[in-house]
C-alpha positions as CSV (number, residue, x, y, z in Angstrom):
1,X,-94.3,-42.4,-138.6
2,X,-95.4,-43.2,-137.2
3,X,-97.7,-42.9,-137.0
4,X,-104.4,-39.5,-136.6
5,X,-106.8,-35.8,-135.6
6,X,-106.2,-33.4,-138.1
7,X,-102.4,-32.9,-137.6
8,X,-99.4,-34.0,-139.6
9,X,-97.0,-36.3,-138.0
10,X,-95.5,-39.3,-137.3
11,X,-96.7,-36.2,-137.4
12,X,-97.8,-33.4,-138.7
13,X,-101.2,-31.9,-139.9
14,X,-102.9,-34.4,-142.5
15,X,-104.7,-37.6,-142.8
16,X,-104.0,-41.0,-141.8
17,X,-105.0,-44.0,-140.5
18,X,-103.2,-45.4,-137.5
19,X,-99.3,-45.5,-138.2
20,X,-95.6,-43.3,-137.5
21,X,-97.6,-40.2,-139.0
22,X,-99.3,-37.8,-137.6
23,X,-102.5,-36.8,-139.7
24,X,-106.5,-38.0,-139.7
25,X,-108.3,-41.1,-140.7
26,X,-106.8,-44.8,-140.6
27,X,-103.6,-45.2,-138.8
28,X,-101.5,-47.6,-137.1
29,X,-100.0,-45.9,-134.9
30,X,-102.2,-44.0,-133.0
31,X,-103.2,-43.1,-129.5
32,X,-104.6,-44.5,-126.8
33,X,-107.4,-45.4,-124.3
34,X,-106.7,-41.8,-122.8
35,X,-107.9,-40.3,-126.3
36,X,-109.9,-43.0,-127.9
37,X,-111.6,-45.6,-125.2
38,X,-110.9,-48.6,-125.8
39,X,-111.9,-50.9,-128.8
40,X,-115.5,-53.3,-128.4
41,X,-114.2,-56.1,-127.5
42,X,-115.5,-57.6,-130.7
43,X,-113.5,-55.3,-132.8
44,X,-109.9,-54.3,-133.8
45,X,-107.9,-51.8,-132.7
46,X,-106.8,-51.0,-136.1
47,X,-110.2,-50.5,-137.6
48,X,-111.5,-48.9,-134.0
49,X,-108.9,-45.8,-134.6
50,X,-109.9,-45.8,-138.4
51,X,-113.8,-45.4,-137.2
52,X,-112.2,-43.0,-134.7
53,X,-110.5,-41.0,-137.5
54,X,-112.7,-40.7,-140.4
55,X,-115.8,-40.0,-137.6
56,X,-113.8,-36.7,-137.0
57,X,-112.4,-35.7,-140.6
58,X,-116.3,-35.8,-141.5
59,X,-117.5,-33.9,-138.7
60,X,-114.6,-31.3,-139.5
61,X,-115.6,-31.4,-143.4
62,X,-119.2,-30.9,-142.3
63,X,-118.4,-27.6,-139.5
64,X,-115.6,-26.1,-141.8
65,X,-115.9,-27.4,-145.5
66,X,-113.1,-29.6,-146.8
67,X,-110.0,-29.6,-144.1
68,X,-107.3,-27.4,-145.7
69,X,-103.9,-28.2,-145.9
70,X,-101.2,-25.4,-145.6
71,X,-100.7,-22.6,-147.6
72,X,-97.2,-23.5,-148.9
73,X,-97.7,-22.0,-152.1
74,X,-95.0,-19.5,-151.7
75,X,-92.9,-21.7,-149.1
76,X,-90.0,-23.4,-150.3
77,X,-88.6,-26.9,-149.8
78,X,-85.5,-27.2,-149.2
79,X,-83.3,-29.1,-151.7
80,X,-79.9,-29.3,-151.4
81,X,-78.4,-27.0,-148.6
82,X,-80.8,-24.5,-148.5
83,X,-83.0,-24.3,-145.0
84,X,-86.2,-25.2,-145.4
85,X,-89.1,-23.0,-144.5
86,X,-91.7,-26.5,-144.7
87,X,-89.5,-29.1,-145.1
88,X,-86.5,-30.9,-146.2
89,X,-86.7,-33.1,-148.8
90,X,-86.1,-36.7,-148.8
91,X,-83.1,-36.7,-150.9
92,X,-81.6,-33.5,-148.7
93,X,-82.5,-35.9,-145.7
94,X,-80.2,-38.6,-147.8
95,X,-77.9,-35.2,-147.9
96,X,-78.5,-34.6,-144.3
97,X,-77.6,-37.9,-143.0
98,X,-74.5,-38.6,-145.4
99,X,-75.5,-41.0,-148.0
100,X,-77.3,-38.3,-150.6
101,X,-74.7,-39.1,-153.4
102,X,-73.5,-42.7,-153.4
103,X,-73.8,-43.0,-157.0
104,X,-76.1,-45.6,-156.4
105,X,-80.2,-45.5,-157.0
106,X,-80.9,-48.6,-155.2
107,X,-81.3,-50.8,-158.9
108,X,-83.4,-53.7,-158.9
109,X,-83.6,-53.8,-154.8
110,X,-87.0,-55.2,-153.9
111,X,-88.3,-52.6,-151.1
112,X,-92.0,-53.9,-149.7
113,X,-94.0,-51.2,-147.8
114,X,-97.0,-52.6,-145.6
115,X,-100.2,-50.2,-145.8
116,X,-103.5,-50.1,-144.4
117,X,-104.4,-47.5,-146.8
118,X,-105.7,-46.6,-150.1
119,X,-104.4,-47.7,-153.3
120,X,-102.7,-44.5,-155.6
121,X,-103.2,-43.9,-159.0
122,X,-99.9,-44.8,-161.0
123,X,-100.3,-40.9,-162.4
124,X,-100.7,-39.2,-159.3
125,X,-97.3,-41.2,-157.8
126,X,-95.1,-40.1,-160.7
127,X,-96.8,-36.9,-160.6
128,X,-95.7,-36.6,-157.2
129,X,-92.0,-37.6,-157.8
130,X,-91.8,-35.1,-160.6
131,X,-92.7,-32.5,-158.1
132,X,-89.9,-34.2,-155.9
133,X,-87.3,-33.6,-158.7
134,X,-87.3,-37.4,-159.5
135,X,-86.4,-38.2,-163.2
136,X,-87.6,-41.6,-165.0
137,X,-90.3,-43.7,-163.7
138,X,-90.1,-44.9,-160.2
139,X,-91.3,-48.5,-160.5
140,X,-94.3,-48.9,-157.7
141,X,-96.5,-51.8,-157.7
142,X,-99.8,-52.1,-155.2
143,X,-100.8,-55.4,-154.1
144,X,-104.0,-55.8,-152.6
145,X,-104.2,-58.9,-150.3
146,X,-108.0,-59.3,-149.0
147,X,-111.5,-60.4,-149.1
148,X,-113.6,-58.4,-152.2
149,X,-115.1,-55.4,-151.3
150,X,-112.5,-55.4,-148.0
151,X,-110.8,-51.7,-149.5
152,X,-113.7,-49.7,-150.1
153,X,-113.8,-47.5,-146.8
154,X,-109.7,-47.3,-147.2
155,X,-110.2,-46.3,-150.6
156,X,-112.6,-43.1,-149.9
157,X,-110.7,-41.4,-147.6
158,X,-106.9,-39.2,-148.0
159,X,-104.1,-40.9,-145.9
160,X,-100.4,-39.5,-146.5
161,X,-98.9,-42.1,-144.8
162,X,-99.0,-44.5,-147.9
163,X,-97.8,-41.6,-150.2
164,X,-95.0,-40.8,-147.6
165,X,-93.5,-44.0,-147.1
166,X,-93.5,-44.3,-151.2
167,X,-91.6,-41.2,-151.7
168,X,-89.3,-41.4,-149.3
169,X,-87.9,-44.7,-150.4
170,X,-88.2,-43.7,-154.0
171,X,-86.6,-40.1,-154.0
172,X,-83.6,-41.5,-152.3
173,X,-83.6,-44.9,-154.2
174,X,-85.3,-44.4,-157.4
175,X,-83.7,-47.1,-158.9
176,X,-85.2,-50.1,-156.5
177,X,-88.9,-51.4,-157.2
178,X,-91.3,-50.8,-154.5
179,X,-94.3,-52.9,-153.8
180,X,-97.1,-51.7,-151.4
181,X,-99.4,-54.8,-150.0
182,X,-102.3,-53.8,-148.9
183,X,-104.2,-55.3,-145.8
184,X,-107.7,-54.7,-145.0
185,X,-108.5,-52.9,-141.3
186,X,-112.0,-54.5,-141.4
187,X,-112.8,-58.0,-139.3
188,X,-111.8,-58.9,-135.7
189,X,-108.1,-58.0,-134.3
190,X,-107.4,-61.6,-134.8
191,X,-108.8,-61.6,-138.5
192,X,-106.6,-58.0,-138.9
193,X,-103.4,-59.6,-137.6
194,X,-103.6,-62.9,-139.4
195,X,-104.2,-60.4,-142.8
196,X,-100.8,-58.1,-141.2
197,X,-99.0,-61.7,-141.1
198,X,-100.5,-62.5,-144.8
199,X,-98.6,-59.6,-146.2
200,X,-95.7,-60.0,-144.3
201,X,-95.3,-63.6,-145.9
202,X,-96.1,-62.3,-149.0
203,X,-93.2,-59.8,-149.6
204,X,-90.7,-62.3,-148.3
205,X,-91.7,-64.7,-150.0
206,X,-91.7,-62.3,-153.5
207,X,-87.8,-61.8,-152.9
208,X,-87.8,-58.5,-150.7
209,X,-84.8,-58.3,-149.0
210,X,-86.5,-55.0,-147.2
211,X,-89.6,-54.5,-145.2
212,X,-90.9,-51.1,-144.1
213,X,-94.4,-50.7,-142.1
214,X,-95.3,-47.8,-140.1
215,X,-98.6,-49.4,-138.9
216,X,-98.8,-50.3,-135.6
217,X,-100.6,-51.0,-132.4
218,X,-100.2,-51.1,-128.5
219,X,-98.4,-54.6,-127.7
220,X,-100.6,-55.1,-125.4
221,X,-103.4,-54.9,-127.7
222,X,-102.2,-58.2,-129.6
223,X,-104.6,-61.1,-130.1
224,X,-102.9,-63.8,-131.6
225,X,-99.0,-65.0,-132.5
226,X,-99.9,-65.3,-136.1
227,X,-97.6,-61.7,-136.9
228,X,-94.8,-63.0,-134.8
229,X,-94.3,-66.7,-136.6
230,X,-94.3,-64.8,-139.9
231,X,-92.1,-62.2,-138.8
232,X,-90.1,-64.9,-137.2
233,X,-90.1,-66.7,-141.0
234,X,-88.9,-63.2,-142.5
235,X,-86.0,-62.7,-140.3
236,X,-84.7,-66.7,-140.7
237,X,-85.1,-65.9,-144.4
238,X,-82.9,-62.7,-144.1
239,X,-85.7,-60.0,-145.0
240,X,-85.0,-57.2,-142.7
241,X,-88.3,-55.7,-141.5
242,X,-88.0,-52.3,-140.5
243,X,-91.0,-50.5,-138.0
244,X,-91.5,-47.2,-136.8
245,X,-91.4,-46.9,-133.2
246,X,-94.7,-45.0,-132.9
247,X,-95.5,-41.4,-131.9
248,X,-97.0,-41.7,-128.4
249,X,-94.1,-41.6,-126.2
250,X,-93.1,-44.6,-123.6
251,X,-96.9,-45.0,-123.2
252,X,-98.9,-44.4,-125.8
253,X,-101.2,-41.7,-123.6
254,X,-101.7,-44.0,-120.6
255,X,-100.5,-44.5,-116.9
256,X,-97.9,-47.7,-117.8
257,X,-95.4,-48.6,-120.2
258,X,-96.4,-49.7,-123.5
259,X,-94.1,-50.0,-126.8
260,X,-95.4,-50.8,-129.8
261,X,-96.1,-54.0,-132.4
262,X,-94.5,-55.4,-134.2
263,X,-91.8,-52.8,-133.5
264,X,-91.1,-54.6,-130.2
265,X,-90.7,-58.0,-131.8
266,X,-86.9,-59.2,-131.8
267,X,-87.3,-59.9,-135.1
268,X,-87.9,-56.7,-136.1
269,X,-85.4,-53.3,-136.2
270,X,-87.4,-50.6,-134.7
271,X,-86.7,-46.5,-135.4
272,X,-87.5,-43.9,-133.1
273,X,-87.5,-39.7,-134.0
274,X,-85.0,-37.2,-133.5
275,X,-85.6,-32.9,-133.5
276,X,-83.3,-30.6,-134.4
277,X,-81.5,-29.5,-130.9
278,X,-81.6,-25.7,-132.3
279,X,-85.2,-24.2,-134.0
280,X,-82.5,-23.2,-137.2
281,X,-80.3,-25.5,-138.7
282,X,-79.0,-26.4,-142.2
283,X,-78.6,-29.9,-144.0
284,X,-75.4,-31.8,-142.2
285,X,-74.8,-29.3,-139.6
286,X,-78.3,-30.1,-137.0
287,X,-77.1,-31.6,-133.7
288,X,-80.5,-34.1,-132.9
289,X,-82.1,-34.5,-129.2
290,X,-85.1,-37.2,-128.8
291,X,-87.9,-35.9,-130.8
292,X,-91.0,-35.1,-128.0
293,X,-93.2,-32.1,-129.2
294,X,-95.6,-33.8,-126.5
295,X,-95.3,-31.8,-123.5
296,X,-98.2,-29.0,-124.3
297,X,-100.5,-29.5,-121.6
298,X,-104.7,-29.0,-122.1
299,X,-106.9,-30.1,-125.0
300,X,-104.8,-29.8,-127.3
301,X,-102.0,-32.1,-125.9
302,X,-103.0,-35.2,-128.1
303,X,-102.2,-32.6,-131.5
304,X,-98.6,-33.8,-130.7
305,X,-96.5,-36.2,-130.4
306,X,-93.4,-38.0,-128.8
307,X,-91.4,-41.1,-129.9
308,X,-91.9,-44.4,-129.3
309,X,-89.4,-46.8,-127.8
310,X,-89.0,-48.8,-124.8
311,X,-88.8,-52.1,-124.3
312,X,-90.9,-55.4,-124.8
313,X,-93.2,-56.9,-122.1
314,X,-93.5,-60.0,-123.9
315,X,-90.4,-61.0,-125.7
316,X,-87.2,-62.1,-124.6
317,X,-84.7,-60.3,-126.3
318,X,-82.9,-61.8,-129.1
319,X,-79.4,-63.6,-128.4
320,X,-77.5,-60.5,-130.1
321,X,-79.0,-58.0,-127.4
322,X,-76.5,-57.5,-124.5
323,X,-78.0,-57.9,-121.5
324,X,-77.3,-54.5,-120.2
325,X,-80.2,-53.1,-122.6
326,X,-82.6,-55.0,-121.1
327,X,-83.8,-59.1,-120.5
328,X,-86.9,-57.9,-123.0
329,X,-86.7,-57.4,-126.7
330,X,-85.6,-53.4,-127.6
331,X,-88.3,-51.3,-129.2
332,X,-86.0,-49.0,-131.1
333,X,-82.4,-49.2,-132.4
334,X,-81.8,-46.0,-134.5
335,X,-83.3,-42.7,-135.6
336,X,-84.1,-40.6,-137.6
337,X,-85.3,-36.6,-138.0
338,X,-89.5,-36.5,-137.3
339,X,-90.2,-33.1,-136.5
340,X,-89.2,-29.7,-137.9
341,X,-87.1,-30.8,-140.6
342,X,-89.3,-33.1,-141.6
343,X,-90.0,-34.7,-145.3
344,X,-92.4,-32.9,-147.4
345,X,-94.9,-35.3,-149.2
346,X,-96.8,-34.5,-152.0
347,X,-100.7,-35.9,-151.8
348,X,-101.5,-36.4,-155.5
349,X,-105.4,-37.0,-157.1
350,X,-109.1,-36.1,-157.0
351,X,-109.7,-37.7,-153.5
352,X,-106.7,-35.6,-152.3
353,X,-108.1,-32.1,-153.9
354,X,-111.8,-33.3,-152.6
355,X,-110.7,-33.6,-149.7
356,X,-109.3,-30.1,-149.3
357,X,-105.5,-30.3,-150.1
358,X,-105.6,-28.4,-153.1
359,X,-103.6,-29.0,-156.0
360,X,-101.3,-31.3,-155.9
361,X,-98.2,-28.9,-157.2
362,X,-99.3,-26.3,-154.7
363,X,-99.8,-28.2,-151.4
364,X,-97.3,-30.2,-150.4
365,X,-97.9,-31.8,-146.6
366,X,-95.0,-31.4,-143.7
367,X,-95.2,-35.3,-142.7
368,X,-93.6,-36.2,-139.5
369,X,-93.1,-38.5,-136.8
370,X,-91.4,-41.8,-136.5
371,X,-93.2,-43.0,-139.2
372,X,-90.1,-41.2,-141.8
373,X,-87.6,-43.4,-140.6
374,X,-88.7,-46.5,-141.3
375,X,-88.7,-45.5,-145.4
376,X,-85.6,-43.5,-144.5
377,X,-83.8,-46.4,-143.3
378,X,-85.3,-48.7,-146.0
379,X,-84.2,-46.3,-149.2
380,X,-80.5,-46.4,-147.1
381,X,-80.4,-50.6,-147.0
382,X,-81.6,-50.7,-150.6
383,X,-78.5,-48.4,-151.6
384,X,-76.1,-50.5,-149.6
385,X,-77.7,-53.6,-151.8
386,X,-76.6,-52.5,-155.2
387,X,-73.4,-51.7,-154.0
388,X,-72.8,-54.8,-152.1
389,X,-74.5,-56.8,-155.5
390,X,-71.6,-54.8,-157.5
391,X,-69.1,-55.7,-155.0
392,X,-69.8,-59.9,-155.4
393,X,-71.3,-59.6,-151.8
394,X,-75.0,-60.6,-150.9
395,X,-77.7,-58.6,-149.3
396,X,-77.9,-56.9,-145.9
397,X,-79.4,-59.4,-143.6
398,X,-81.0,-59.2,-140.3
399,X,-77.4,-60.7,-138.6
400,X,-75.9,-58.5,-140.8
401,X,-77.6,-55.4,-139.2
402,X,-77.4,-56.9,-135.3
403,X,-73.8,-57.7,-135.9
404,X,-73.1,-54.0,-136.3
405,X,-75.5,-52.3,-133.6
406,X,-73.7,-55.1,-131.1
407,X,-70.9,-56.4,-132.7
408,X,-70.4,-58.0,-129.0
409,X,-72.7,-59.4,-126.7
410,X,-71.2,-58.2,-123.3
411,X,-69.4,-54.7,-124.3
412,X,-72.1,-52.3,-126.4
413,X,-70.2,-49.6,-128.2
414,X,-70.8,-46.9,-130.5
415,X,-71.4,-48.6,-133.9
416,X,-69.3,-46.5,-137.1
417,X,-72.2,-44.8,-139.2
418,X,-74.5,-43.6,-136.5
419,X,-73.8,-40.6,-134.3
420,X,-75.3,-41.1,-130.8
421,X,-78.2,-38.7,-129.7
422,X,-78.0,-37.8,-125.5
423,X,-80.6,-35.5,-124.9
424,X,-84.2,-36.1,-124.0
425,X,-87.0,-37.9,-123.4
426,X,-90.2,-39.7,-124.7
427,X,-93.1,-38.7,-121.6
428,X,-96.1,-38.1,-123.7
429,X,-98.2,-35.3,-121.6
430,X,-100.2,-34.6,-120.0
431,X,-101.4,-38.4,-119.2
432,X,-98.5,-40.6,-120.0
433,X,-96.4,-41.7,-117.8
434,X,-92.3,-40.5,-117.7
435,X,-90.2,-43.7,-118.8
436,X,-87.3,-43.4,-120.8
437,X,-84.3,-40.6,-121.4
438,X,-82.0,-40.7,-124.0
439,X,-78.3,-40.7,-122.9
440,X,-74.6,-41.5,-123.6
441,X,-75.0,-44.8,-125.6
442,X,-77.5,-47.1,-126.7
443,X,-80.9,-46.1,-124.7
444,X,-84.2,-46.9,-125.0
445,X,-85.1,-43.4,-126.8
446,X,-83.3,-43.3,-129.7
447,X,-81.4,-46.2,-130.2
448,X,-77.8,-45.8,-131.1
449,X,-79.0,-42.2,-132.2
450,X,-78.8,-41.3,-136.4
451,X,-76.7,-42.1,-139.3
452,X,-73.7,-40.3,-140.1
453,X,-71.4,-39.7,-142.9
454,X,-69.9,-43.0,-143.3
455,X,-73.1,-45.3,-142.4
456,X,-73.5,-46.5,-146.0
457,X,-69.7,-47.8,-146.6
458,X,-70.0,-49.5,-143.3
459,X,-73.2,-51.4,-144.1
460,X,-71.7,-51.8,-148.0
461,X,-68.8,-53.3,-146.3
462,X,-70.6,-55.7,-143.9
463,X,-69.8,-59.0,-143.5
């Protein structure tokens, strides 16, 4: 986010483990067999795509030095209305979509983000929102849950997706307190799930209203139900969790399709990734088209990416899902922008510089993929909170959300707040196979498409 080799996503050109984002090192949501193999059976795919990762970024550090990031020094990002030559910014993303200036900050909403990677230094995070234009302190709280000893190979290697999922939810609501739990990649898939399920429980049962996660896997690489009972528990609890859709098309890379876990669960609210329709276009004015930067044929095809989506082929879908999506559970329900207006993320600290990056007020990353709009939408819910709190009404739930994607069961419409998206596709190239297009509607691509002026009084007024 979603999102793996030196490359930003999810995506872009950075490092990560295995989630929405496109970099190098652990991440979530990463390829497939067609790039990787496939994990010993003995092993977890999470930890197998880390090995995978971290295998190359040393291999690169020993043929090249230190992996650079880009020379952005004299780039700009782009704040307010001006068109970014890296990126937008999270809060011109806010400004992009509509709900940039609420006159809310999110205050005292409990956002949990789900990581498999390292833990930050409190200095390097504010550090980072400075350079984000962020006053006050953002209040950010990491949470290890694990065995001792279980962190020390996340801990010695750069990832951005933890820094990225941070700063978006805190440059757009820097009044709501953030907690990052922390689950180890290391054991059996079973022993990896069951720690996944762990953290899940744990920020419900801490009071967060909102889960993010942009760590992922293949569903068909699932081992045990142990993440579906506690998502199951979060939803009945009314904790929305919020997945990217992954970055590997319809098929993650291989010759069927395959959406991705836990964002096909029907207890969970998946996002896929837009691209601007036009290579130029400012903040508020960018018509959006299914974000696939996937269809580059020869080696280096796997350097891009394609979003997620699809359709469950395990779960039922839920009750509020007309049946004219689909008898299975949806894998995405809205968007958001994941390639070429994408955030900019600041990697702050020594294992950042070490590694390459630079200084941290003189490198920002382009991040990418679907991995941006699972924070995205999680800053935007946490807005809608404080206002509903100041308004005597409760929290966004989960039936609160499904009630206005399909606010009936036989007739889906357009729901106020998201502008559809009709154009595109999701075939990742050259070895996956051609699913899904996006089209007048709800589809499988995007969802009901991205938020639109309006989206946060509609989910303020929600009832």
């Amino acid at each position: 986010m979603s999102a793996l080799a030196i490359m930003i996503r999810c995506t872009a050109l950075a490092l990560i483990f295995g989630s929405g984002v496109r970099a190098m090192a652990p991440v979530p949501d990463a390829v497939y067999s067609t790039e990787f193999g496939k994990p010993d059976p003995d092993g977890n795919w999470f930890q197998f795509v880390a090995d995978k990762r971290v295998a190359q970024f040393e291999k690169d550090r020993t043929a090249k030095g230190s992996p650079k990031s880009q020379d952005v020094s004299t780039s700009r990002v782009g704040f307010g209305d001006d068109v970014p030559k890296l990126g937008w910014s999270p809060q011109s993303m806010a400004a992009h979509y509509g709900f940039g200036n609420t006159g809310y900050t999110g205050k005292d909403q409990r956002v949990a983000i789900l990581s498999m990677g390292l833990e930050l230094k409190s200095e390097d995070v504010a550090q980072a929102f400075g350079l984000l234009g962020v006053s006050g302190t953002v209040s950010v709280t990491f949470k290890s849950l694990g065995r001792p000893g279980c962190f020390k190979d996340q801990d010695e290697y750069p990832e951005i997706e933890t820094p990225m999922d941070i700063q978006i939810v805190g440059a757009i609501a820097p009044g709501s307190v953030i907690t990052v739990y922390r689950l180890c990649s290391k054991g059996t898939q079973a022993m990896v799930e069951k720690a996944y399920a762990d953290a899940i429980e744990a920020a419900v049962d801490e009071g967060n209203h909102i889960v993010a996660t942009s760590w992922l896997m293949p569903e068909s690489a699932r081992a045990t139900d142990a993440m579906e009972k506690a998502l199951e528990t979060a939803y009945s609890k009314g904790s929305i969790v919020i997945a990217a859709a992954g970055d590997w098309g319809s098929s993650w890379n291989s010759q069927e399709a395959v959406a991705s876990y836990p964002t096909s669960s029907p207890y969970v609210f998946g996002t896929g990734g837009t691209q601007p329709q036009n290579p130029v276009c400012t903040v508020g004015a960018c018509p959006e088209v299914a974000w696939n930067q996937a269809t580059t044929k020869g080696p280096t095809a796997s350097a891009h990416g394609a979003t997620g989506g699809g359709v469950s082929a395990v779960f039922a879908a839920p009750s509020w899902q007309p049946p004219d999506v689909s008898s299975k559970a949806s894998a995405v329900h809205f968007s958001a922008l994941s390639h070429k207006g994408a955030y900019t993320t600041y990697c702050c600290g020594d294992i950042y510089e070490q590694a390459g990056y630079g200084p941290c007020d003189k490198n920002p990353q382009l991040t990418g993929g679907t991995s941006t709009a699972a924070p995205l939408y999680a800053a935007l819910f946490a807005l809608a909170n404080e206002a509903r709190a100041a308004d005597g009404r409760g929290p966004l739930t989960p039936a609160l959300i499904a009630s206005w994607l399909f606010p009936s069961s036989k007739t889906p419409s357009q729901p106020p707040g998201l502008v559809d998206v009709t154009e595109g596709n999701n075939k990742f190239e050259p070895a996956g196979v051609y699913v899904y297009d996006a089209k007048v509607g709800f589809d499988l691509v995007t969802g009901w498409g991205v938020p639109a002026p309006g989206v946060f009084d509609k989910l303020v007024g929600l009832e």
